[in-house]
N, C-alpha and C positions, 0 to 999 in steps of 0.2 A: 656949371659943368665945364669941366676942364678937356680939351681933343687930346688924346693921348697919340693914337700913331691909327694904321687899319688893322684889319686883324692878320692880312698877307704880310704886315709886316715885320709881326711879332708872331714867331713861329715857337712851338714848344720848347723851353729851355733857355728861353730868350728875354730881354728885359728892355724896357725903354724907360730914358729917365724926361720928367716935366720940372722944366728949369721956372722959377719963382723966385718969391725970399724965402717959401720955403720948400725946398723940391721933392718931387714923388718917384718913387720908382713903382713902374706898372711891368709885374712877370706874367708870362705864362709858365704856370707850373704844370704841363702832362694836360696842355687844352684849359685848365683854370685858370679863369683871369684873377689877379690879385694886387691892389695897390696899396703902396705903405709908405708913409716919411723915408727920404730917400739917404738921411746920414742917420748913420751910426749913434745911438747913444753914450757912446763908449772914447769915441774922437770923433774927428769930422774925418768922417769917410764916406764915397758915395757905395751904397748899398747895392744901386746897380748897375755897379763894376764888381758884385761879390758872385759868387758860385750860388746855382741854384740846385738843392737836393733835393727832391720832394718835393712839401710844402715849407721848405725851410730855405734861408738866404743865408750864405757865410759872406758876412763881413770882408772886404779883401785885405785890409790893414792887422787886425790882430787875431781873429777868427771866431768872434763872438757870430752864435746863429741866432737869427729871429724867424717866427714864426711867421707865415704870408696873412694866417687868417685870423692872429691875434695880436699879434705886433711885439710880444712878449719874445723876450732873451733866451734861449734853455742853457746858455753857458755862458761863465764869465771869459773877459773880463767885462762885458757889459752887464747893465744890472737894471738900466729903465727900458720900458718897452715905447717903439716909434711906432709913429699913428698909422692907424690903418683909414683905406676909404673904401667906399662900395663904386664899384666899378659898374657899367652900362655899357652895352655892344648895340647900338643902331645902324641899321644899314651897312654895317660892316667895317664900321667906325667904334674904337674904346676909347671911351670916355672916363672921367675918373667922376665921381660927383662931389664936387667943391667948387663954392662960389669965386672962389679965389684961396690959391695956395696958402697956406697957414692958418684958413678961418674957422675956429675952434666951432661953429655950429655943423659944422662937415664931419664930425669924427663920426669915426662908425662904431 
């Protein structure tokens, strides 16, 4: 399990990113917590530095969107979907759950 931030500190429409080798960006989209691979499939761009719409993230680099709850692209010019996790709120603490950043038994 990975600490991501508290929940005071990720307010609606807001993002915090968890530096690794391979890093997460953890949104709240409208009170949903949501964590996803944090660059871009498309270039190395961090995701959350991008715009949150919804349940969708725009890319800040070319404006490819991913989805928070499947990790999938709905527009080019990206074209592979970045991982998603399943997120945990304890005591007022988000968590991401991954044993360590980039460990493929973590995908969600």
């Amino acid at each position: 399990m990975l600490r991501a931030c508290t929940v005071d500190e990720l307010p609606p429409g807001e993002s915090v990113r968890i530096a690794g080798p391979e890093p997460i960006a953890v949104f709240n989209a409208d009170g949903e917590l949501y964590a996803i691979g944090d660059t871009c499939s498309h270039q190395d761009a961090s995701l959350a530095d991008g715009w949150l719409e919804g349940c969708f993230v725009e890319c800040p680099l070319h404006a490819a969107l991913f989805d928070l709850r499947t990790g999938l692209p709905s527009c080019l010019p990206a074209k592979e979907a970045v991982r998603t996790y399943d997120v945990l709120v304890e005591a007022g603490v988000i968590y991401v759950l991954a044993e360590a950043a980039g460990s493929e038994e973590d995908a969600a």
